[in-house]
C-alpha positions in Angstrom: 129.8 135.6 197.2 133.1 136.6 195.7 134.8 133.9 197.6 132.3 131.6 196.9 132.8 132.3 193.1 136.2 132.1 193.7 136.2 128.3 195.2 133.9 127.0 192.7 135.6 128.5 190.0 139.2 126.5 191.4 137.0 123.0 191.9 135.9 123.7 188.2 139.9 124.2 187.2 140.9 121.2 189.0 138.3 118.6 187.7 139.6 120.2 183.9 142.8 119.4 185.1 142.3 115.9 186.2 140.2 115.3 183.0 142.9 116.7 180.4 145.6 114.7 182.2 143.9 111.9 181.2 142.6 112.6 178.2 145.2 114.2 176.1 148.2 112.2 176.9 146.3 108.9 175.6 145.1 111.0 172.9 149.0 111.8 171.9 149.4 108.1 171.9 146.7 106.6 170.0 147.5 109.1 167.2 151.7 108.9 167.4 153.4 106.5 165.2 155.4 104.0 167.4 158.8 105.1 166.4 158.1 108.7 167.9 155.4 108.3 170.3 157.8 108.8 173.3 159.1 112.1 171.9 155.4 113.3 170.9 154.1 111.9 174.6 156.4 114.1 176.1 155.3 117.0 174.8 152.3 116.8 177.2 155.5 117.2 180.3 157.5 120.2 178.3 154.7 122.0 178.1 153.3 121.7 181.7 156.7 122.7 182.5 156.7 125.7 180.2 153.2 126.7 181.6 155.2 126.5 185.1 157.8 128.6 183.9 155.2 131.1 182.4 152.9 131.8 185.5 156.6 132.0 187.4 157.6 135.0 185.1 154.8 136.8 185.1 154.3 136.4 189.0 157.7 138.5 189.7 156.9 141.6 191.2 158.0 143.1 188.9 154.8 142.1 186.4 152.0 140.7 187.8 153.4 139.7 191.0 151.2 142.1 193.3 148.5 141.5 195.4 146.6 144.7 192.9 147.5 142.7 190.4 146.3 139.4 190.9 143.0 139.0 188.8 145.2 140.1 185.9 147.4 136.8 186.7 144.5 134.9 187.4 142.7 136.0 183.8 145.5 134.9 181.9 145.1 131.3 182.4 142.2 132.0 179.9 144.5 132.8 176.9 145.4 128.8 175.9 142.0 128.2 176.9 140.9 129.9 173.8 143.7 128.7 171.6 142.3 125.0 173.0 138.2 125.9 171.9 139.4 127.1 168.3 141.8 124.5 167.5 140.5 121.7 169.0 137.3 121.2 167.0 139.7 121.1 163.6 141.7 118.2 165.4 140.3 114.6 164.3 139.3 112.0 166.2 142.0 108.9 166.9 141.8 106.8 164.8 142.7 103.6 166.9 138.9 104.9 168.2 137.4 105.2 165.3 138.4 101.8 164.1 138.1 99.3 166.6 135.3 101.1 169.0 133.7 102.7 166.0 134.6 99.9 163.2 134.6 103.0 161.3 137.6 101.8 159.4 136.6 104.7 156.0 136.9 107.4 158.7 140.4 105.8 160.3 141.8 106.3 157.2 141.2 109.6 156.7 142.2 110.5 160.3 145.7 108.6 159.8 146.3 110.6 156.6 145.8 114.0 158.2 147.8 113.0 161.3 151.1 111.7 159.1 150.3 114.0 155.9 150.4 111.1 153.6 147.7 109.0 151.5 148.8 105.7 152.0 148.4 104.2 155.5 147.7 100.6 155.3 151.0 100.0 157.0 149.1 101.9 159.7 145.8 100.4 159.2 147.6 97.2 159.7 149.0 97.8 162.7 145.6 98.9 164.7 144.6 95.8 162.8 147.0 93.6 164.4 146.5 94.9 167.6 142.2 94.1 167.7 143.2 90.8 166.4 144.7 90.1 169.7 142.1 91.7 171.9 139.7 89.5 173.7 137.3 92.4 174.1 136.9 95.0 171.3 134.4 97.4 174.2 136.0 99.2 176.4 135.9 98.0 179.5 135.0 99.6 182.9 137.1 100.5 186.2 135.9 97.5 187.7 136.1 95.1 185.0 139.4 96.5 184.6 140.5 95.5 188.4 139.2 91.7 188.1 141.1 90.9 184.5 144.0 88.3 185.3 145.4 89.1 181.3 146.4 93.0 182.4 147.0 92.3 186.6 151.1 93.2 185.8 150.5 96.4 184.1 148.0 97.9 186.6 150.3 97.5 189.2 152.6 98.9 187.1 150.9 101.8 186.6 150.3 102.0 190.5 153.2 101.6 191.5 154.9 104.3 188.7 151.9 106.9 189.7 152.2 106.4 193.1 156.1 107.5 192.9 155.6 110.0 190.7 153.7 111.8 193.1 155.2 110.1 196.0 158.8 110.3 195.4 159.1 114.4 196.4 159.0 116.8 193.9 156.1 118.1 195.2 157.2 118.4 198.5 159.9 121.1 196.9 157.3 122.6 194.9 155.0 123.3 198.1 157.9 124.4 200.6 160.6 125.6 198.2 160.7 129.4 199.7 160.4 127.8 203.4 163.5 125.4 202.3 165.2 128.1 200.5 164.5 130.3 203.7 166.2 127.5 205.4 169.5 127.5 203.6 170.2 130.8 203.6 168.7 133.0 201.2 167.1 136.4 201.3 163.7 137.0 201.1 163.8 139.4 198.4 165.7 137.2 196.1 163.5 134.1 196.8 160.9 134.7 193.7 163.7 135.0 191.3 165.5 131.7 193.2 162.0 130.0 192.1 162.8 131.2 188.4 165.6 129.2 188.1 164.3 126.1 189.2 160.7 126.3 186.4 163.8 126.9 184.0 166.0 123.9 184.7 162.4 121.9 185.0 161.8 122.9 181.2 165.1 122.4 180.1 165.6 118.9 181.3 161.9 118.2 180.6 163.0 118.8 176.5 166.0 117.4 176.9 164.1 113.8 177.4 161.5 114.4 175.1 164.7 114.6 172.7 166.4 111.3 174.2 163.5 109.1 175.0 163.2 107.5 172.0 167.2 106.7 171.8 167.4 106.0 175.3 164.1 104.1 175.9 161.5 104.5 178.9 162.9 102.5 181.7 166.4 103.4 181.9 165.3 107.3 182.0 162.5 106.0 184.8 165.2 104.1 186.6 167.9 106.9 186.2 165.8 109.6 187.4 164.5 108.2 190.5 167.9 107.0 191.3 169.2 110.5 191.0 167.0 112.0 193.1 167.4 109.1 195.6 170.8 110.6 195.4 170.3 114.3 195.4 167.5 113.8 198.4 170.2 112.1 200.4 173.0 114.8 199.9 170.0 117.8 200.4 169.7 115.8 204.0 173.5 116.3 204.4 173.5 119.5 203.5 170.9 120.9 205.6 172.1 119.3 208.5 175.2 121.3 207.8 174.0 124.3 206.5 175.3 125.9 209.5 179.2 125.2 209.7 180.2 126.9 206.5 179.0 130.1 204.7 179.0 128.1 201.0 176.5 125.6 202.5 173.1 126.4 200.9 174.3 126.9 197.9 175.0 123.2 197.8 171.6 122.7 198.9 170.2 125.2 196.4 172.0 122.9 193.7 170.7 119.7 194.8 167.1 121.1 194.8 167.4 121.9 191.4 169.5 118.4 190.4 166.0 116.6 192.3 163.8 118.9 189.9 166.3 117.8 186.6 166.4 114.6 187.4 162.6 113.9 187.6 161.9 116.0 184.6 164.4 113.9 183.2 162.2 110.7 183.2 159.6 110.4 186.5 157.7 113.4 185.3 156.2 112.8 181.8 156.7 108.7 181.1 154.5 107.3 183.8 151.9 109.2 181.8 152.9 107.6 178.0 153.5 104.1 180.0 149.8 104.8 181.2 148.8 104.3 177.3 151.0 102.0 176.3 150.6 99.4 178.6 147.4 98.6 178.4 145.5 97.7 174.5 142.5 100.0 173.4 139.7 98.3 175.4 141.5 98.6 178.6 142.9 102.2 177.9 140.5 104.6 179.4 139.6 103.0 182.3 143.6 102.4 182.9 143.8 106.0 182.5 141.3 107.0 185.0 142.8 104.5 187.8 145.9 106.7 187.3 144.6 109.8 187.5 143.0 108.4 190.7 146.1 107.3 192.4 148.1 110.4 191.1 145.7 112.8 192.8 145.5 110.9 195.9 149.1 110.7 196.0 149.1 114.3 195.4 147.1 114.8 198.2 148.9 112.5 200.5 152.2 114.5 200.2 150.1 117.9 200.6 148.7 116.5 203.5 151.1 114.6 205.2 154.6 116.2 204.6 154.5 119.4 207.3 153.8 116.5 209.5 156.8 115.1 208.0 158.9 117.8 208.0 157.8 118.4 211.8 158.5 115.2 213.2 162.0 114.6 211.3 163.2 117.7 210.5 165.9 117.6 208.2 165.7 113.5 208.3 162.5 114.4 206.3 163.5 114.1 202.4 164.7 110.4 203.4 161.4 109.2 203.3 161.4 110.7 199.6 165.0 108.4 199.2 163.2 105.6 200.1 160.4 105.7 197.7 162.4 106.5 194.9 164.7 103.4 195.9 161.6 101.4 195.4 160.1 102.4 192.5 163.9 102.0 190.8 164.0 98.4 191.9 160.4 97.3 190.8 160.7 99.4 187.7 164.4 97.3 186.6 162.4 94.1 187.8 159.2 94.1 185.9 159.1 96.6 183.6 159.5 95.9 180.1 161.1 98.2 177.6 158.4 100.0 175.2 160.1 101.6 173.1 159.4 101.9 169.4 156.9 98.5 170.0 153.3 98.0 168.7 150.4 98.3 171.5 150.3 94.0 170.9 153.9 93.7 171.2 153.7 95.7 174.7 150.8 93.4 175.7 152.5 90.8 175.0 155.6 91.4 176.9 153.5 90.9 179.9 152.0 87.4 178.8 154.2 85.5 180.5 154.3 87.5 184.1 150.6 87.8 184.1 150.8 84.0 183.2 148.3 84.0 179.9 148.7 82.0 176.4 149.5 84.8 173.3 146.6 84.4 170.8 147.4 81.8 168.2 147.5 82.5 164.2 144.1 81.0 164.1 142.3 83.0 166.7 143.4 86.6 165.4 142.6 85.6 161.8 139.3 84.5 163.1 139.0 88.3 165.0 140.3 89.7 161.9 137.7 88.4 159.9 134.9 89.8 162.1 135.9 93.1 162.0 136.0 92.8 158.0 132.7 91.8 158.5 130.9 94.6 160.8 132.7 97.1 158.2 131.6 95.8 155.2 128.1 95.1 156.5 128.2 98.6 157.5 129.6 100.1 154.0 126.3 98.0 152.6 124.3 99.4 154.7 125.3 102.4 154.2 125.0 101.8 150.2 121.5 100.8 150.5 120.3 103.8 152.6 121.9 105.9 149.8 120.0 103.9 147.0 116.8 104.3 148.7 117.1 107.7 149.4 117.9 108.1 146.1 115.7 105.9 144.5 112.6 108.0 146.5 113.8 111.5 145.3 
């Protein structure tokens, strides 16, 4: 039974995890003004990388790194899940939601003064305006419908293609057999948990270090840079290894390049493909984009789970080339077709894509036309509202 207990109860923590991957990083970016929604996106990657870091310190022997100790680990994954039930019912609801799913646009306003502490957000208003004025569809929009739309064919294979090197391009190949590489190049057995330190700490470090450039920099060249880098940093880890043998100094070279392949995806790889994942797509298409990424991300995650000691068997040290060939990839397509995001309206995204996807940008005419609906549903809903109120009212 205890075992039992104990699989059902890791199922239930993966399907959360899958769920909030999705969830909170298009939450960040429905409710981020454009100008900082890079930064605020990355949060979602520094702290996954500071929760690393975390269950890495307090696994050290040292703590609660012993096999007596073990349910005290395992019970403190319920500390931010507090924090998360008492905070989250205080937080409001996006307000890109509440307006163009909800025509709720009373209730948008309120949500986008809390957000940006301030009382006047028409430039805001405008904005999410704007962006429903180009929309064909104002209802979201299922997987499948999603998969047949000619207008958004460029950015779900951009999404794809990002997700699937994201998982694909190796870090978690280090992550699963960092102690049997380590092993590898030399190091002792008693020193590998503290080894494993460093690497969660240079994964946070570079992890805040782009949330700090991104919106400077932009989200391609960080994409490009740090699948490049670890193109590079795979290929001399194959050296290395291979030579790991004719010189005592030899795995520490390898030891650096694992953690310049860690830096360099936390760098870019590890938290945009996530923000690109919401700004790609316009508010109808959003959640259903989001859950063909969190598809392909955990099948991908799988994939290099399942398939890498195979890997690793078959080609030996050869086997991180395979990593340096999917990074290659992802750089070229990336510099090819993706457009630059940054510090761009939702409409000015999707319409960056127009021409690739091979569909006319909605005249003058048609969004005032849109426009004008919208005005329409919320004022018939304010009457409504108004006469409910004066019945009621009129009753008592």
């Amino acid at each position: 039974m205890p075992v039992a207990a104990g699989g059902d109860l890791q199922t239930l923590q993966v399907l959360v995890r899958g769920i909030a991957l999705s969830a909170l990083p298009m939450y960040l970016g429905e409710i981020s003004p454009r100008h900082i929604r890079g930064s605020i996106g990355q949060f979602n990657s520094i702290l996954i990388c500071l929760g690393v870091f975390t269950g890495q310190v307090l696994g050290l022997p040292e703590l609660l790194g012993k096999e007596s100790r073990w349910n005290y680990l395992f019970s403190f994954l319920a500390l931010p899940a507090l924090l998360q039930l008492c905070v989250l019912p205080f937080l409001p609801e996006s307000p890109r939601y509440l307006l163009m799913e909800r025509r709720d646009e009373a209730a948008a306003e309120r949500a986008f003064q809390r957000f940006l502490g301030k009382k006047d957000v028409s430039q805001e208003l405008e904005e999410v305006h704007a962006e429903a004025r180009a929309q064909d569809n104002l209802h979201t929009v299922s997987m499948l419908q999603l998969l047949k739309t000619p207008a958004v064919r460029w950015q779900l294979i951009t999404i794809i293609v990002t997700m699937s090197c994201y998982q694909l391009c190796g870090l978690n190949a280090i992550w699963y057999y960092t102690n049997g590489i380590l092993r590898e190049a030399g190091f002792a057995e008693k020193s590998l948990p503290y080894v494993t330190l460093s690497t969660g700490a240079i994964e946070t470090l570079a992890a805040i270090i782009s949330g700090l450039v991104i919106e400077r920099i932009g989200r391609k060249p960080l994409l490009i840079f740090g699948f490049s880098a670890m193109a590079v940093f795979f290929s001399l880890l194959t050296v290395f290894l291979n030579f790991q043998d004719s010189a005592s100094w030899m795995p520490y070279l390898s030891y650096i390049c694992i953690l310049a392949v860690i830096a360099s995806f936390c760098s870019g790889p590890g938290g945009i493909p996530f923000i690109l994942a919401g700004e790609l797509f316009e508010q109808s298409y959003r959640p259903a984009a989001f859950m063909i990424a969190g598809t392909v991300n955990w099948l991908s995650n799988f994939a290099v789970g399942l398939l890498f000691p195979f890997i690793q068997e078959s080609l030996q040290t050869f086997a991180f080339l395979v990593f340096v060939v999917v990074c290659v990839l992802g750089s070229v397509y990336l510099y090819v077709v993706l457009p630059e995001t940054k510090n761009k309206t939702f409409m000015d995204i999707s319409q960056s894509f127009a021409k690739i996807n091979k569909i006319a940008v909605p005249s003058q005419g048609q969004e005032m036309e849109l426009v004008l609906s919208i005005m329409s549903d919320v004022n018939e809903k304010v009457q409504s509202s108004d006469q409910t109120t004066f019945i009621t009212e009129s009753q008592s």
